[in-house]
C-alpha positions as CSV (number, residue, x, y, z in Angstrom):
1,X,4.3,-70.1,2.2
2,X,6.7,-67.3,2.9
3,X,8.2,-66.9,5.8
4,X,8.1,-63.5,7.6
5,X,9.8,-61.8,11.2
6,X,7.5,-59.4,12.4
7,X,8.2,-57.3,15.8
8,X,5.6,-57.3,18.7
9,X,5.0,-55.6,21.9
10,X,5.4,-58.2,24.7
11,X,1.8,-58.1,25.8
12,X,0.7,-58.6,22.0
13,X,2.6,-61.8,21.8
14,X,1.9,-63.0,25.6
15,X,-2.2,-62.9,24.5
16,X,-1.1,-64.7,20.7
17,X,0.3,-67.3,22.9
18,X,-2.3,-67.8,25.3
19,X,-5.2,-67.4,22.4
20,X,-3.0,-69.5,20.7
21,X,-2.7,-72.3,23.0
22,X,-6.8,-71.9,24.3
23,X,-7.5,-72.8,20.6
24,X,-5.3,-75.3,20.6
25,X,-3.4,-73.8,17.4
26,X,0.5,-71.9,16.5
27,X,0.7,-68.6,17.3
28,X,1.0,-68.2,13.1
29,X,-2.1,-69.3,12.6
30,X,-3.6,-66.9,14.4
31,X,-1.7,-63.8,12.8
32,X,-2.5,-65.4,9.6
33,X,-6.0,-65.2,10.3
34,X,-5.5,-61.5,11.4
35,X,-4.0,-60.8,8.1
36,X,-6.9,-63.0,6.4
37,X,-9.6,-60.8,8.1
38,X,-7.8,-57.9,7.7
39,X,-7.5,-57.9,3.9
40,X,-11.1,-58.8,3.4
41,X,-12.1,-55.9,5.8
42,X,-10.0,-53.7,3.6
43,X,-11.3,-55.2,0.1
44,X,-15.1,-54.4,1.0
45,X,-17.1,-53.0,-2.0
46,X,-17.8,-50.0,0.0
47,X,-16.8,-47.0,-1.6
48,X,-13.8,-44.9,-0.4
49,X,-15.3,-41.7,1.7
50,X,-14.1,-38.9,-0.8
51,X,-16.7,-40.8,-3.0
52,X,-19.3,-40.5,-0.8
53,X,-19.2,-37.2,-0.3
54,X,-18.9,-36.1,-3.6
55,X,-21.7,-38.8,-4.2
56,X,-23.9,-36.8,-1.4
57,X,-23.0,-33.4,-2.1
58,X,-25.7,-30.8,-2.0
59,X,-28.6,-33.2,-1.4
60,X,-30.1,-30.8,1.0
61,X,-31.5,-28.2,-0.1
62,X,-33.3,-25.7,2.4
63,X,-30.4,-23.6,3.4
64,X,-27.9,-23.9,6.0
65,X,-27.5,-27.6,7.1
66,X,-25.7,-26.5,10.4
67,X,-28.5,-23.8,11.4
68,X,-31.3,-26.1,10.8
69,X,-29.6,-29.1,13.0
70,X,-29.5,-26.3,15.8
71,X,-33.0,-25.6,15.7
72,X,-34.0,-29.1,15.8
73,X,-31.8,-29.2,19.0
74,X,-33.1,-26.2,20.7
75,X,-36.3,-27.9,20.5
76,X,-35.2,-31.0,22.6
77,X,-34.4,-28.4,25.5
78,X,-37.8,-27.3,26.1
């Protein structure tokens, strides 16, 4: 394992302490569970957003998108 020195704001590592001791683990393992569930959030299959876009781009196809969302909500008013 490889150690590393990070830099907190006091009220970051006063709640890593007291999580850490309610679990009844070291402050490190919780940031290495951070860094755990941060790397599989970032690893997701889902596709990055310029790929959705391109991916949905000019599905609709009965004119302006923007004017027909207005009508629909003009109609909620009455």
């Amino acid at each position: 394992m490889v150690r590393t020195v990070i830099s907190l704001d006091e009220q970051d590592k006063e709640w890593l302490d007291q999580r850490a001791a309610q679990e009844g683990v070291p402050m490190t393992e919780l940031v290495r569970r951070a860094v755990r569930l941060l790397r599989t959030h970032a690893d997701r299959d889902d596709p990055p957003l310029t790929e959705l876009l391109r991916s949905t781009s000019r599905t609709w196809r009965h004119g302006d998108g923007l004017a027909y969302q207005r009508r629909l909500r003009d109609e909620w008013g009455q």
